[in-house]
C-alpha positions in Angstrom: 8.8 96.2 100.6 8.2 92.8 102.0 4.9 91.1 100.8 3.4 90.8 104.0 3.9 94.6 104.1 2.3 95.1 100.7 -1.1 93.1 101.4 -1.5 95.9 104.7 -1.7 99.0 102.6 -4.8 96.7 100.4 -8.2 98.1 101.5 -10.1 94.9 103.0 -12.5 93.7 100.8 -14.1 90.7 99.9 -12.8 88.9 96.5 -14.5 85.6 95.3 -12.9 82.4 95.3 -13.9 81.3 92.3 -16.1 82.3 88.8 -20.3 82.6 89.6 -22.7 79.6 87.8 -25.1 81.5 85.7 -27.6 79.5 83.7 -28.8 80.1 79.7 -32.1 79.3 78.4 -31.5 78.4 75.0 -34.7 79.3 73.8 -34.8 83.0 74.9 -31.0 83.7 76.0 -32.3 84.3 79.2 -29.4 83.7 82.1 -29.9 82.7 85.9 -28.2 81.9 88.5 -30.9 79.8 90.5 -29.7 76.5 91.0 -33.4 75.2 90.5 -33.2 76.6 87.0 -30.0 74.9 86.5 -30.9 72.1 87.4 -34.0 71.9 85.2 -36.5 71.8 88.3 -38.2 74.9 87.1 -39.2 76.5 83.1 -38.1 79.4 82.5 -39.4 81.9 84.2 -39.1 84.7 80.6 -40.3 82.8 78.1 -41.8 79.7 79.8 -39.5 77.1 77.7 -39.2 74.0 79.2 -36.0 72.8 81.2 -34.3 71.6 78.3 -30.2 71.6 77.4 -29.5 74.6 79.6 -26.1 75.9 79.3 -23.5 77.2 81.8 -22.0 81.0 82.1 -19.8 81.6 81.7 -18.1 78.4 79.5 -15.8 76.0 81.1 -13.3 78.1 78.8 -13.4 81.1 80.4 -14.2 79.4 84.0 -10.7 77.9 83.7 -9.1 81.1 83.1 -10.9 82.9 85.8 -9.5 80.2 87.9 -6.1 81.2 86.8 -6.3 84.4 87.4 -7.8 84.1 91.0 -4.4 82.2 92.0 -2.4 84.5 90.3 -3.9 86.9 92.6 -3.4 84.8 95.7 0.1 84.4 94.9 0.8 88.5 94.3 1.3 88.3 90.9 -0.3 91.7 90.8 1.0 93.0 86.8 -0.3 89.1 85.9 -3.9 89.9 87.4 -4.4 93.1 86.0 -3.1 92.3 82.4 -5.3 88.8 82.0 -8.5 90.6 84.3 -8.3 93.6 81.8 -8.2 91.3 78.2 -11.2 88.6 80.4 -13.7 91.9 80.4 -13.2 93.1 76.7 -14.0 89.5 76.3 -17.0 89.8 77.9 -17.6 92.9 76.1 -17.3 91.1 72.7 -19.5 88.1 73.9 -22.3 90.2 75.1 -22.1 92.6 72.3 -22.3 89.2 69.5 -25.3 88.3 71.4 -27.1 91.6 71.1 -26.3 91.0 67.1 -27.1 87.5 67.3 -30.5 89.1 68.9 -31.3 91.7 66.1 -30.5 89.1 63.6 -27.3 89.6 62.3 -25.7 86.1 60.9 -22.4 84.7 62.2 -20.5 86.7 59.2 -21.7 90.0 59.6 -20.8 89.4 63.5 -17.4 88.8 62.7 -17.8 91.4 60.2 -18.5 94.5 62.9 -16.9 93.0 65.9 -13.4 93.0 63.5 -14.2 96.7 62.3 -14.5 97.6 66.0 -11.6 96.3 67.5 -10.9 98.9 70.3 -12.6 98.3 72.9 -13.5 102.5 73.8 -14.9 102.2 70.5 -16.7 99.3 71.2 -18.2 100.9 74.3 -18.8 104.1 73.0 -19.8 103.4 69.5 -20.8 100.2 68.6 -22.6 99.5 72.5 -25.2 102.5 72.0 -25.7 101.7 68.0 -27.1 98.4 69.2 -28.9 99.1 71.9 -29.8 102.7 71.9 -28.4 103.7 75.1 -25.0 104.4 76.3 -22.6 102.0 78.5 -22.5 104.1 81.4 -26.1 104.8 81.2 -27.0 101.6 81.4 -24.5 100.7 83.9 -25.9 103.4 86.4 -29.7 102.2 85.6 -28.7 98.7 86.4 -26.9 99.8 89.6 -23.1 99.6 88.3 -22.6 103.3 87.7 -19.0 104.0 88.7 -17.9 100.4 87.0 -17.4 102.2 83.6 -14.8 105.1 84.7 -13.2 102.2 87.2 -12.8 100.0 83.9 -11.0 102.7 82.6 -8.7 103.5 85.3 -7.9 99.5 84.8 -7.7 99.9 81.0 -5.0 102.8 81.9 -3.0 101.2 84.6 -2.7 98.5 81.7 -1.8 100.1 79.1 1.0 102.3 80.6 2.6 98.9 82.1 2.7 97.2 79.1 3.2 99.8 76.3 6.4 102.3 76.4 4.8 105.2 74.3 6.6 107.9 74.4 4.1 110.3 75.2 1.9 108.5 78.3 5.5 107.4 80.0 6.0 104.3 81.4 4.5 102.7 84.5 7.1 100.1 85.8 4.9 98.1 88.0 1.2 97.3 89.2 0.7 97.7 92.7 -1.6 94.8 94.5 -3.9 97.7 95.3 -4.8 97.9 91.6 -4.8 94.2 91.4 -7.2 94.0 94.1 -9.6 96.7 92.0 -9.2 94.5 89.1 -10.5 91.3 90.8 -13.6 93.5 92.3 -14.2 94.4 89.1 -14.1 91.1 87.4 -16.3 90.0 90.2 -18.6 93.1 89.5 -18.3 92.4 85.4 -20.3 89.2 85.6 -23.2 90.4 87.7 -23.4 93.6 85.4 -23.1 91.8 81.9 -25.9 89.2 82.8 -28.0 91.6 83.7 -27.4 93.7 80.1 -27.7 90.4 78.8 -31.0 89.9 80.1 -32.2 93.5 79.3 -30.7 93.5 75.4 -30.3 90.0 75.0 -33.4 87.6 76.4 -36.1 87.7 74.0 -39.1 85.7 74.8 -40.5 86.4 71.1 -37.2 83.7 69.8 -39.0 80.9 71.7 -42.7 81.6 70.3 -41.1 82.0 66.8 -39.3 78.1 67.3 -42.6 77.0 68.5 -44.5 78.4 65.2 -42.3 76.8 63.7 
């Protein structure tokens, strides 16, 4: 099939051009992505800090592979998207699950500690997510208006893992269609908007600024 041919059978749909700005408070964790905020026009709007050293999110590190991947995608490199888009959300899984530790107190050690006895990331989901936080992924998905983004992360997780691992008892996929490349891109898209707003419902903690100002 020609590549021409292949983009026709792809649903339209809308894919970013490039990574959203989100923007941390550093006292409180709190992330937004109003420019004025950015831009230190405004305090913030959780914990009333002051405009002070506010940081990007994602991190330039991560903004530079999302670019990556985005032109993978625009060149049809459909097993390329779908591997790096899969490993970029258990990365955001991790960071967002460090910050609910950093949240609850846990030191940098004891971090590394859990996040390194939990490597899988169905365990981190189904396990270590609701032992933080007291609720389950998909619950919290759904209440935050994501709710079929878990079972399509799976379905991703799946097309992935039968590409790139010959088990003998799931058989082999030998290729990633663009279609599934495509679903992987809306869900990267969907990933950031989801885990900024878990961020801001586990995370943000106006109590970490008052406790700094105490002193």
């Amino acid at each position: 099939m020609k590549p021409e041919e292949v983009k026709e059978t792809v649903p339209s749909v809308k894919i970013e051009t490039r990574a959203p700005v989100y923007y941390e408070c550093p006292a409180c964790g709190f992330l937004s992505a109003d420019p004025r905020f950015g831009a230190g026009e405004v305090d913030c709007p959780l914990c009333s800090a002051p405009p002070d050293s506010r940081r990007c999110f994602p991190p330039e590190r991560l903004r530079r592979l999302d670019g990556r991947i985005r032109t993978y995608e625009a060149d049809g490199d459909s097993e390329i998207v779908v591997i790096l888009v899969a490993a970029f959300l258990e990365t955001l899984l991790e960071d967002i699950l460090d910050r609910i530790m950093e949240t609850r107190g846990a030191d940098v050690a004891m971090r590394a500690a859990v996040l390194d006895a939990q490597r899988a990331v169905g365990q981190r989901i189904s396990r270590l997510f609701p032992m933080l936080t007291k609720e389950q992924f998909e619950d919290a998905a759904e209440e935050l208006g994501f709710r079929d983004f878990p079972k399509r992360w799976r379905a991703l997780r799946a097309a992935r893992n039968s590409f790139i691992h010959d088990t003998p008892y799931g058989g082999a996929q030998e290729s990633i269609d663009a279609a599934t490349a495509t679903e992987a891109m809306l869900l990267l898209d969907q990933a950031y908007k989801l885990f900024v707003l878990i961020n801001n419902r586990f995370v943000a903690d106006p109590g970490r600024h008052e406790r700094i100002v105490r002193g």
